[in-house]
Structures are given as structure tokens and as C-alpha cells.
C-alpha positions as CSV (number, residue, x, y, z in Angstrom):
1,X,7.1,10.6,-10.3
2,X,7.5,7.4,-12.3
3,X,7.0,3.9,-10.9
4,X,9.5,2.5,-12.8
5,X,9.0,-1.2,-11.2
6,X,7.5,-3.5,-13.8
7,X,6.7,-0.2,-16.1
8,X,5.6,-1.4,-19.6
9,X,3.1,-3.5,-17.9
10,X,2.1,-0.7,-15.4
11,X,1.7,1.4,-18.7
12,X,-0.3,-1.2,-20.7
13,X,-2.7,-1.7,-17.4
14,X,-3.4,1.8,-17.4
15,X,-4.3,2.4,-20.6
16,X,-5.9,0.0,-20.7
17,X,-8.5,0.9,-17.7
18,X,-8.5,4.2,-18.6
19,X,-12.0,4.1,-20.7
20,X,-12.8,1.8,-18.2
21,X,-14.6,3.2,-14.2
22,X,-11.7,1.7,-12.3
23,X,-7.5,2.0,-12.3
24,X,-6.5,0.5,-9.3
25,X,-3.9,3.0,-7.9
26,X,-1.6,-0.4,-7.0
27,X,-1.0,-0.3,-10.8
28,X,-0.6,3.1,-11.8
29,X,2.7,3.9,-13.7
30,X,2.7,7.2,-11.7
31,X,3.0,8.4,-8.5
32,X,-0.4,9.2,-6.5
33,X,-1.0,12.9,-5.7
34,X,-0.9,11.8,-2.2
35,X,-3.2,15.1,-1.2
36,X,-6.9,15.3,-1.1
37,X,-9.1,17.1,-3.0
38,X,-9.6,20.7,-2.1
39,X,-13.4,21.2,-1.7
40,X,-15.5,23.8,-0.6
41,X,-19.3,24.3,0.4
42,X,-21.4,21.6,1.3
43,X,-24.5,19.8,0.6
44,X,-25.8,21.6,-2.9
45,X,-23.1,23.8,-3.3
46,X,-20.2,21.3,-2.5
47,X,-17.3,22.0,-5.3
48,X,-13.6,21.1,-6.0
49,X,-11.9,24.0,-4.5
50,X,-10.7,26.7,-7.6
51,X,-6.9,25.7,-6.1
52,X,-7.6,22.0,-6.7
53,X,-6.0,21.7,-9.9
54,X,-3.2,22.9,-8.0
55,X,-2.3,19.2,-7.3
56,X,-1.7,18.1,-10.4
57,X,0.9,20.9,-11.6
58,X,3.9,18.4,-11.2
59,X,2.6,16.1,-13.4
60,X,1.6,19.1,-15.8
61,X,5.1,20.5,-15.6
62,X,6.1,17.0,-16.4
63,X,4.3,16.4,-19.5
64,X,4.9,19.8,-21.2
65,X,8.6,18.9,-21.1
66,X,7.9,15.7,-22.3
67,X,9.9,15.6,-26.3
68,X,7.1,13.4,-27.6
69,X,8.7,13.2,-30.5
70,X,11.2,11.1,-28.0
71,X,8.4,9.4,-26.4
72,X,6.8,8.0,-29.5
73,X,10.4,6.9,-30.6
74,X,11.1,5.3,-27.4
75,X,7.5,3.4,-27.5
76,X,7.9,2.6,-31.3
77,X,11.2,0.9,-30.7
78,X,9.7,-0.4,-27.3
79,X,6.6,-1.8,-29.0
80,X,6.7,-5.5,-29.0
81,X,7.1,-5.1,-24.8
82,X,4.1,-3.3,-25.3
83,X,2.7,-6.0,-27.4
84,X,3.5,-9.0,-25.2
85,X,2.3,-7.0,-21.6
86,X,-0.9,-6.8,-23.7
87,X,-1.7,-10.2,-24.6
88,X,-0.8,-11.0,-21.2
89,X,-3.8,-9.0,-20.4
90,X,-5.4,-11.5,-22.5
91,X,-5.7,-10.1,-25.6
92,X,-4.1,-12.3,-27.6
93,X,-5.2,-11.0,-31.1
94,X,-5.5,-7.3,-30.6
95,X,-2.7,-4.6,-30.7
96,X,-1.8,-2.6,-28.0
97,X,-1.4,0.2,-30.2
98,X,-4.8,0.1,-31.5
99,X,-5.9,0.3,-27.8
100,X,-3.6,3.0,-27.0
101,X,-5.0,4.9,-29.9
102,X,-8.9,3.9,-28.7
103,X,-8.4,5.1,-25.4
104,X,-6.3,8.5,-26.3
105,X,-9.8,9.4,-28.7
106,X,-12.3,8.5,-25.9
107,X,-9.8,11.1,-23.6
108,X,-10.1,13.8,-26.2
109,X,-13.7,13.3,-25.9
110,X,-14.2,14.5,-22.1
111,X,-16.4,17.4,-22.3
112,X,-15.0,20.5,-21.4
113,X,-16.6,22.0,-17.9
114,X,-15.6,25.3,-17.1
115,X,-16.8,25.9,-13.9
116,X,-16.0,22.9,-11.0
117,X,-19.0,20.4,-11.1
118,X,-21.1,19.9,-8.4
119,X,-19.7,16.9,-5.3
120,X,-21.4,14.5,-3.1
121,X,-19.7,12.8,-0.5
122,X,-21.8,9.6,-0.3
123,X,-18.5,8.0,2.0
124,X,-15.2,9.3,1.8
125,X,-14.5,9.4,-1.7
126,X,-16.5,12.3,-3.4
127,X,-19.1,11.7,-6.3
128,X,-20.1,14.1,-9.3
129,X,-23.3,15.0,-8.2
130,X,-24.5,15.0,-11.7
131,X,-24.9,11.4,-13.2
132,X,-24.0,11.9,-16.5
133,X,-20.0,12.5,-15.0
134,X,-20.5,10.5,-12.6
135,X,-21.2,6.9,-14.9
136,X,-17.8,8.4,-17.3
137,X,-14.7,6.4,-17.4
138,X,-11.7,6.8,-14.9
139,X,-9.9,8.9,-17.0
140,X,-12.1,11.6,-18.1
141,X,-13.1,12.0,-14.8
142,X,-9.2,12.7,-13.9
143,X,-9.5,15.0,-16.8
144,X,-12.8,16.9,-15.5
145,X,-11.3,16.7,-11.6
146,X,-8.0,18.6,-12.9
147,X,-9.6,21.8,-13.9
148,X,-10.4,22.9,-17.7
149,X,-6.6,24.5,-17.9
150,X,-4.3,21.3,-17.2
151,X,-7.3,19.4,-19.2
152,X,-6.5,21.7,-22.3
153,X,-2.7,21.0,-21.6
154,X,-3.2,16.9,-20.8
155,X,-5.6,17.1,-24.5
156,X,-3.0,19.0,-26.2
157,X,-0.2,16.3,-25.7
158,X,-2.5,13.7,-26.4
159,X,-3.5,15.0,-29.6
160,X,0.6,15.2,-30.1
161,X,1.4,12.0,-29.3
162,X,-2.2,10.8,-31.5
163,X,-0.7,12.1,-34.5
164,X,2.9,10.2,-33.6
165,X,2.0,7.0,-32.6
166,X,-1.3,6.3,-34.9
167,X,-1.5,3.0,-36.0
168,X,1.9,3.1,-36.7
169,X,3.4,0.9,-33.9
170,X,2.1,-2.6,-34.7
């Protein structure tokens, strides 16, 4: 599931964008689904299918193995890769690890929709209908596509690894 070509900097690219509208899928340090979303009705009633979330289960089995305890270790001792991928971003006085921690709080922050939100299909790519999830950032729109269950689960690690890695990388 992991690209493992060129990896820190896949890793600091996507963090990075993750608060941001766009990740382009060229950088992601993961695999794409390579499905499309499951949708049903049209027009009004046009929804993400209730077996959507379905294609992200992989990646959810993935990262409730994950040992973060391991993973923060691994990044801690990692850290000035992380560092030196970031200020290649251009960010040449700012800590990766204060971004990491930015952008893991805006995540936590996606609001929690328990019924699938309304689509259009302006083109190919499907749109929330409803503005206000429409204008959010890349990632908590991953978060509100996946379905409120893998969103607890993806939340729930994220507050793990919050509490590992705060601050305490640089």
C-alpha cells in the first residue's frame, strides 16, 4: 500500500497539503483506492453509496495495526529527514513537526456527518452539494467521504499519534 519511492518527502508533501483543497495523487505516500465512489440516486438525492466506505477498509485495517508507539519512534529518530524534505518545501524557518501537529488538529476538527452528504456531479469528479463541505480541505473531505465509522477509527489514531509526536520532534 506504501509508495515507498522518495517516502519522507512523499510524507512531508502530504501533510503538508492536507489542510490545504489539493494533494496531487502523483505525490501521495499511499496507494490510490483505484475504485470509484459508490453512489446512488441522482440529481437531489445523489449520495455516496452506504458500501462506499467499503474502499477504504485496507487502509483501515492497516492503520489499526499500526504500533504508533513504533511509528512515533521511527519518525522521532527519522526527524531531521523530516526536517530537511520540509525546508525543501521552502520553509526554511518552520518545523515540520509543528506542521504535522497543525494539520493532525485541523483533521480532528472535520465535523462528524452521520448520514452520506448530498453529491453533485458537475464533471466527472463528484462535488458536496452543500458548500460549507464542499470549500473544506482535502483531507477532511477524505475524512467525511470515508463514512463516520473509519472517520472515528482514522481520528482515534491521530489523536494517538497527537499525544506521541507533540512538539516533541524538533
Amino acid at each position: 500500500w506504501v509508495v515507498s519511492d522518495d517516502l519522507v518527502n512523499r510524507i512531508v508533501v502530504a501533510v503538508d497539503n492536507l489542510s490545504h483543497d489539493k494533494l496531487p495523487v502523483r505525490l501521495w505516500p499511499l496507494r490510490p483506492l483505484g475504485s470509484a465512489p459508490l453512489v446512488h440516486g441522482e440529481g437531489a438525492t445523489l449520495r455516496f453509496a452506504a458500501e462506499n466506505s467499503t474502499r477504504y477498509e485496507p487502509y483501515i485495517a492497516l492503520l489499526q495495526k499500526l504500533d504508533m508507539k513504533l511509528l512515533a519512534a521511527l519518525y522521532v529518530r527519522d526527524y531531521p529527514r523530516f526536517q530537511r524534505a520540509f525546508q525543501e518545501l521552502g520553509y526554511a524557518n518552520a518545523y515540520f513537526n509543528d506542521r504535522l501537529v497543525d494539520v493532525i488538529e485541523h483533521l480532528l476538527v472535520t465535523p462528524e456527518i452521520n448520514v452520506p452528504p448530498a453529491l453533485v456531479q458537475p464533471t466527472v469528479m463528484y462535488k458536496f452539494a452543500d458548500q460549507d463541505l464542499e470549500s473544506r480541505s482535502v483531507g477532511q473531505k477524505l475524512l467525511l467521504r470515508m463514512g463516520p465509522a473509519h472517520a472515528s477509527v482514522v481520528k482515534s489514531r491521530l489523536r494517538e499519534l497527537l499525544r506521541l509526536v507533540s512538539r516533541s520532534a524538533q
